[in-house]
N, C-alpha and C positions, 0 to 999 in steps of 0.2 A: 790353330784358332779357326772357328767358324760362327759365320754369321748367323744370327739368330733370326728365326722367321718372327716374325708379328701375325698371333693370332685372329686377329680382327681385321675385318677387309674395308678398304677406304671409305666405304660407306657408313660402317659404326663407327669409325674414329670420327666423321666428320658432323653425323649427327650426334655422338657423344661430347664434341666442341661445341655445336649447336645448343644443344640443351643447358650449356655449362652458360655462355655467353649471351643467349637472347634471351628478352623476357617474354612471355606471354601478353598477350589483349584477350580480353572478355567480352563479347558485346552484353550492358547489362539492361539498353530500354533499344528499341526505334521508335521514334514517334516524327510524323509527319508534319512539315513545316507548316504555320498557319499562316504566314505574309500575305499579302496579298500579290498578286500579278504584278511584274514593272511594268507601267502602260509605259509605251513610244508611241508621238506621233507618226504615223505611215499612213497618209489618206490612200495610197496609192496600193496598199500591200494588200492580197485577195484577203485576209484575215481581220479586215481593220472593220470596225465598231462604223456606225453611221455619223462618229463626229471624228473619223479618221483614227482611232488608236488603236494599238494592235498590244495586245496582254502577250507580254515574255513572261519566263522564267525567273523568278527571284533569286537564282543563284549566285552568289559571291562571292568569287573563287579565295580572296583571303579569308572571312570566316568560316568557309567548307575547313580549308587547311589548319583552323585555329581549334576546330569542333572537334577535328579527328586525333587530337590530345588527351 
C-alpha cells in the first residue's frame, strides 16, 4: 500500500474552499454623505466658531455598520 500524493499544493485547495464558501461584494455607487457637521459646544477648542462651536464629523459608527450590508 502507498500513499497517494495530493496534486494541489495548500494554497489551491484553500483558495478552492474559498471560492466554494465566500460570497463576493460589489461596490455598485460611492456617494458622499450630505449631513451636515455635529456642532459641540467647545469655546475653548482652537477650532471653535466665534459662538464657541466646533463642526465634528457626522459619523455613526452604528449606521456606518448597517450601510456596509
Amino acid at each position: 500500500m502507498r500513499a497517494q500524493v495530493d496534486q494541489e499544493s495548500f494554497g489551491e485547495i484553500l483558495q478552492n474552499a474559498l471560492d466554494e464558501e465566500c460570497a463576493r461584494v460589489q461596490v455598485v455607487e460611492i456617494a458622499e454623505d450630505q449631513k451636515p457637521a455635529r456642532m459641540v459646544y467647545h469655546p475653548h477648542h482652537p477650532d471653535a466658531d466665534p459662538n464657541g462651536y466646533v463642526a465634528m464629523p457626522n459619523v455613526n459608527p452604528v449606521e456606518e455598520m448597517a450601510n456596509m450590508n
